[in-house]
Steps between C-alpha positions, in 0.01 A plus 500: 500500500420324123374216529659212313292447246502869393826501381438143283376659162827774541741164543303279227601798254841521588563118478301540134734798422853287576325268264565672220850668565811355282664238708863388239396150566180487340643641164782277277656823332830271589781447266526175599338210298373205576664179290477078496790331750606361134531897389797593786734185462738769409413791725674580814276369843452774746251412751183300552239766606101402642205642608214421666114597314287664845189465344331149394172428319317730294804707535772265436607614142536869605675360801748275258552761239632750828769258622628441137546848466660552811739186416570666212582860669681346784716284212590836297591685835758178521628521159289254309361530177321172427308306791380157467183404714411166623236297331146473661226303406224643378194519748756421811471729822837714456634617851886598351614620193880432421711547234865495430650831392784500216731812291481362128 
């Protein structure tokens, strides 16, 4: 029988390995854009989409930047073109990301 902590460098590895694969989330590569609330007064409202950032601390940006992009993703798959996010103040602890999805 292996013991346990034989097989910890093998799954270390792996969980460095899935790391790096491409995940559609983490890129923007989306069509849609991102606009002011003042910017769609004419634009058709589809849905409001949100996410929520796993990660908090020293990896909160990377974290932030992954839910946008996967707002924005989610809000193409739906039809949008242009999303509006909600404001947050700069420095705050950010648990949800939302924004309101519009076809300009």
């Amino acid at each position: 029988m292996t013991h346990p902590r034989a097989i910890l460098p093998a799954f270390l590895a792996i969980a460095a390995l899935s790391a790096c694969m491409n995940d559609p989330a983490q890129y923007a590569g989306s069509p849609v854009r991102t606009a002011s609330a003042g910017e769609v007064a004419q634009c058709k409202f589809i849905s409001n989409f949100s996410n929520t950032p796993g990660d908090y601390g020293i990896f909160a940006a990377k974290a932030q930047d992954y839910a946008r992009n996967a707002i924005l993703r989610d809000a193409g798959a739906n039809g949008a073109n242009t999303v509006v996010f909600e404001k947050v103040d700069p420095g705050s602890m950010v648990t949800i990301i939302r924004a309101a999805a519009y076809r300009c």
